[in-house]
N, C-alpha and C positions, 0 to 999 in steps of 0.2 A: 638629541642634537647630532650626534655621531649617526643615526639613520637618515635624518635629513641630508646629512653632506654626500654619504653616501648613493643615494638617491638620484641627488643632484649630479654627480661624475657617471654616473649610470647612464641618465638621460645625456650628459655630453656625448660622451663616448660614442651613443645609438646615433645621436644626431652627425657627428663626425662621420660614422660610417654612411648614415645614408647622403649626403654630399657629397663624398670621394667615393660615388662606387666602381665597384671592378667591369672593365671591362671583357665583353667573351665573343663579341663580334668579331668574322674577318675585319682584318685592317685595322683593326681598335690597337694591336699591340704591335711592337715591334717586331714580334717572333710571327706574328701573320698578316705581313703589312704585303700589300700590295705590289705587287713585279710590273714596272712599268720597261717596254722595252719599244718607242716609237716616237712619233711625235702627232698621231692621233689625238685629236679631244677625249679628253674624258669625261664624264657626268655624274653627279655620286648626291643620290639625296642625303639627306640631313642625316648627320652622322653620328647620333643618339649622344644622352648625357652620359661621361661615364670620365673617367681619368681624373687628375689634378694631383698625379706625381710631379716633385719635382727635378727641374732639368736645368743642370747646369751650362751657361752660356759665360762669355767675358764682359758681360755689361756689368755695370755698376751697380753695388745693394740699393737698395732702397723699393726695388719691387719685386712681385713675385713671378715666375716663368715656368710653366708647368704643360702639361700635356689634356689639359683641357679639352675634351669633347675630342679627341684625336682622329684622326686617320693618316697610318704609313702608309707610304711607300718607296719601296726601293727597286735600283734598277743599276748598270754594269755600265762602265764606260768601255766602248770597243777604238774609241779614238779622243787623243786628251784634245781639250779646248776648254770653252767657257760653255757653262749649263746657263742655258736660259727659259724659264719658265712663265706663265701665269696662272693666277687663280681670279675666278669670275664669280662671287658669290651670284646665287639668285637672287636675292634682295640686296639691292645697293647697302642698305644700311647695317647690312652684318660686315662684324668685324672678325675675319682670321688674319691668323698668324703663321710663322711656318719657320723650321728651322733645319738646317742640313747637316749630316753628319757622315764622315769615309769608318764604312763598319768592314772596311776590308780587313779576314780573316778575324773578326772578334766575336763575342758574341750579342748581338743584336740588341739588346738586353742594357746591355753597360753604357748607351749613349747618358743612362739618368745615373751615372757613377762615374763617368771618366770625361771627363773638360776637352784631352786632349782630342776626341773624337769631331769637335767641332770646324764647321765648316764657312756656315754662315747662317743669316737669321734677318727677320726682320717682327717687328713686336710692335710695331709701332700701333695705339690703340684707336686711331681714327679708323672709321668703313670705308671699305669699297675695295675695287680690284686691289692687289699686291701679286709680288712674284721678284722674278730677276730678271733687270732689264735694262738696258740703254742710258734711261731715264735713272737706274741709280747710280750712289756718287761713292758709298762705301759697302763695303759687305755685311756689315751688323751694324741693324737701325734699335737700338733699345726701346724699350715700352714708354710709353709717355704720349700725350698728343703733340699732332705738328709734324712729325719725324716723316720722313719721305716713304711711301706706301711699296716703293721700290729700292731693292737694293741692287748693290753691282753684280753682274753675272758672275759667280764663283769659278776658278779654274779648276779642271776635277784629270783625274789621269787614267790612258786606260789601261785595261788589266786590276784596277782596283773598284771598291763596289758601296754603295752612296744609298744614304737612308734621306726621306725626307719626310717631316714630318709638319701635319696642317693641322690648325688647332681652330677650335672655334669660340670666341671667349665671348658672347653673348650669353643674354639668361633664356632668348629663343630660337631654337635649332633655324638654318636653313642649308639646304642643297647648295653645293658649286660645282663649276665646270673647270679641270687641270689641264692644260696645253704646254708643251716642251716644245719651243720654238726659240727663234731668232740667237743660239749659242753656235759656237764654234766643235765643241764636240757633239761626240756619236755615243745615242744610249740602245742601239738598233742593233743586232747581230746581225753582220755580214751572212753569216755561214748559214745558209740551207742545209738543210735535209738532206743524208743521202744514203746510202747502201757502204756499210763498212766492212761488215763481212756474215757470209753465211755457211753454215754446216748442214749437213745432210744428220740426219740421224740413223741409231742403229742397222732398224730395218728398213729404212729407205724410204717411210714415210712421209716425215715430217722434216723438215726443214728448220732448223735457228738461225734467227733470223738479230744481225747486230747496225743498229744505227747509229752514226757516227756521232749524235745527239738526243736531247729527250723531242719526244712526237705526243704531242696529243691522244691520247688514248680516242678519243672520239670522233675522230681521223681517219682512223684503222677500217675499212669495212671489211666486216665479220665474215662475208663471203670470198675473202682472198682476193677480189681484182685490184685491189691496190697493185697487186703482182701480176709477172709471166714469167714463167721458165719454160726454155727449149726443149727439145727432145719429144714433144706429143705429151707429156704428163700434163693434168688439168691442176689447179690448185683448188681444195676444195671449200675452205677455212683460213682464215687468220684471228690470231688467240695473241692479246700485247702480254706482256709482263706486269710488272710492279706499277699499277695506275695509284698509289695512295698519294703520289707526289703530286703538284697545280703543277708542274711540270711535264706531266707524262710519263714515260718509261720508254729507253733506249732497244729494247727487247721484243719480240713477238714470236710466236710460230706457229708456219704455216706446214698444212694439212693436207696433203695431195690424194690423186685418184689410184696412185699406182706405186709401189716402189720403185723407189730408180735404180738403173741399173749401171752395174760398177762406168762411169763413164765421165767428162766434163760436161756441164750445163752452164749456162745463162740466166741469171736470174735478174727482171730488168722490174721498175719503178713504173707506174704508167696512172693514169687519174679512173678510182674504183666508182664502182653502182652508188655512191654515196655523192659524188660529186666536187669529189676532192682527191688530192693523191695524200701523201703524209706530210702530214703542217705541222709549225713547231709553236711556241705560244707568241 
């Protein structure tokens, strides 16, 4: 009798794990959720099975709120106002959800342990488009049918930094398209790219090169015309820094034909063999 029940918790267990399984996809988690920094469309197929941690919200018990088939992301406000978004399932009849959270200075982590991180939400379980819009009347629409597919544009501030998260509570995956449009703030960095400072090195070869923010590693052409320096010296090389960040790395150095001699130079920014100058994400 005792091996039967045993048996029986055995196979729960397995069956619990394979329902809630982990997520290891970009975007699946908090901690590699998506940088959204524009108001370009975005496009994102079908966003695999995987989550149904729970996620505290201020609606009322009686249903469950969870992170369901996920995909993050997050992005900075450069100007407070009201975020405004949409989400466009490809099939009308899929139903996502989505809920916002200000993870400024936290760990990205803690939106499914700390309530106070909450921003707004909408859960409402009819299909079709949702997002934050005109069209809604409150900031948190709870689960349930009927509830307005739209919630009100949230205020968000800048200088602090906003997670949002889309859940897809179907039992079959489909693609959607994310647009940030029709708010009052800015999730867009003003500040281009620029030349913050450079060093000569010992022997006069190389150059370190500092940019006032992170640049695309993949930007950089390897043959140094991203560059010009004065004086008749060629650049012969550009080598970036620390690429492990989606951000890029703020660092490079460049490779000359000659060492330079004790003197001032010019070192200017110009568009490389690559077809680009240095772009940030």
């Amino acid at each position: 009798m005792c091996r039967k029940r045993c048996l029986t918790g055995l196979f729960l267990m397995l069956a619990a794990s394979i329902e809630a399984q982990l997520c290891f996809n970009p975007g699946q988690t908090p901690q590699t959720a998506i940088l959204v920094c524009g108001s370009d469309a975005f496009s994102f197929g079908a966003p695999g099975f995987c989550g149904q941690t729970l996620v505290p919200t201020p609606c009322p018990a009686g249903f469950t709120y969870q992170d369901k088939n996920p995909l993050f992301f997050r992005m900075n406000c450069f100007s407070s106002g009201t975020l405004g978004f949409t989400i466009v399932p490809d099939e009308a009849s899929a139903n996502y959800d989505w809920q916002l959270f200000d993870i400024t200075s936290t760990n990205p982590a803690d939106i499914f342990t700390n309530p106070a991180m909450f921003v707004g939400c909408n859960w409402s379980t009819d299909p079709g488009e949702t997002g934050a819009s005109s069209d809604g009347v409150d900031l948190m629409v709870c689960e349930g049918p009927g509830g307005l597919l739209f919630s009100k544009r949230p205020d968000i501030v800048a200088g602090r930094a906003y997670m949002l998260m889309i859940c897809n509570q179907g039992s079959s995956l489909q693609g959607f398209q994310l647009t940030f449009s029709g708010g009052s703030a800015s999730i867009t960095d003003p500040v281009e790219p620029h030349l913050f400072r450079a060093t000569a090195g010992c022997d006069g070869t190389t150059v370190s090169v500092r940019m006032n923010k992170r640049i695309l590693c993949n930007t950089i052409a390897a043959d140094g015309s991203d560059f010009s320096i004065s004086g008749g010296v060629t650049i012969l090389s550009a080598a970036p820094g620390d690429c492990t960040s989606f951000l890029g790395t703020d660092s490079l150095i460049l490779t000359l034909s000659l060492p330079l001699p004790f003197g001032n130079y010019t070192l200017s920014m110009q568009p490389g063999t690559d077809g680009n100058t240095l772009m940030d994400i």
